[in-house]
N, C-alpha and C positions, 0 to 999 in steps of 0.2 A: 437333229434328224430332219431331212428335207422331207417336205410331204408333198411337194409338187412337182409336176412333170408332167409335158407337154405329149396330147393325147388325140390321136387322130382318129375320129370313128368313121369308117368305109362302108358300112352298112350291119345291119343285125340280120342273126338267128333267131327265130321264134320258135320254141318247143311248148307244143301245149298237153297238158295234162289234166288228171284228175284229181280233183281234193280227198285227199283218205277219209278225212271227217266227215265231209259236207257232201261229196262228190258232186259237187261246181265245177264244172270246166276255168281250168286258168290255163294261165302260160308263165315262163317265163322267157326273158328278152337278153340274148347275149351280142354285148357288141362287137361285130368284128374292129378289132381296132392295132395302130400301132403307136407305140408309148416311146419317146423319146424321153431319156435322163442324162444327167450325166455327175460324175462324181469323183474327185481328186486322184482318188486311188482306182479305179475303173475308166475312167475317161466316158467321154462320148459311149450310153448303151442304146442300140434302137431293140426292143422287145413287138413281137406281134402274135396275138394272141385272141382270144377272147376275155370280154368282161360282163360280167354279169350286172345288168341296170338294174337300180332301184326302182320302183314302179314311181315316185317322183320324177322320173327320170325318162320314162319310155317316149314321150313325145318330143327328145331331143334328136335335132336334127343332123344328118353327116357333116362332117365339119371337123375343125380344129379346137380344140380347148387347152386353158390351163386347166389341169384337175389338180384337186388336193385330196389329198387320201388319210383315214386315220384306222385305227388298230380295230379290229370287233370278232366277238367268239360268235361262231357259227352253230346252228343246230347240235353238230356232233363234239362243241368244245372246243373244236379244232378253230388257234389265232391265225386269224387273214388281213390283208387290207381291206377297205371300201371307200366309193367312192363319197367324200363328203362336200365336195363342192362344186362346179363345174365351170369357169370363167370361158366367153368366147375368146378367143385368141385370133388375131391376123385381120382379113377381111369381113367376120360376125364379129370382132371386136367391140363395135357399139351395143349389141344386145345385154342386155344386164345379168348379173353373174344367176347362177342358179343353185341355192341352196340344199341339200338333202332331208328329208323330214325323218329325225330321228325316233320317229312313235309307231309304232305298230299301230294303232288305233289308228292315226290318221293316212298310213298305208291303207289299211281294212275299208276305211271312209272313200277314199278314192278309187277302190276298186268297184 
């Protein structure tokens, strides 16, 4: 299964909201983005859509990426993608890839 594919972020959406628990003001950060793959049986797909950043993730810049993506159940169960890695692509090529932090705890810590 390929997990990569070329990811164009054009700018984000920011919804802010309120913690039910804590009632902390947060947000969350959707990227406007368009997703280019492609695939034997499908050929060339361009996708555009929103994606929702990891907070790892919020101070990435518009731009080009490779992303890699892998499998994760969400609050209500429900299996999705996300994004698990973020490589510059094109002219940010030099900047070094950017991993996802798979911990809640150290989400929580950077918040």
């Amino acid at each position: 299964m390929d997990t990569k594919h070329l990811l164009r972020i054009v700018g984000y959406k920011i919804i802010p909201y309120r913690n039910k628990k804590t009632g902390a003001p947060e947000e969350i950060r959707l990227a406007q983005t368009i997703v280019t793959s492609e695939s034997v049986e499908k050929g060339q797909q361009v996708l555009v859509g929103e994606l929702m950043m990891p907070k790892s993730l919020w101070d990435t810049p518009a731009g080009e990426y490779l992303a890699e993506f892998e499998l994760a159940v969400d609050q209500t169960l429900r299996i999705g993608a996300r994004i698990s890695k973020l490589h510059p692509y094109g002219q940010g090529a030099s900047v070094a890839s950017k991993p996802v932090s798979n911990s809640k705890e150290q989400d929580k810590k950077a918040a």
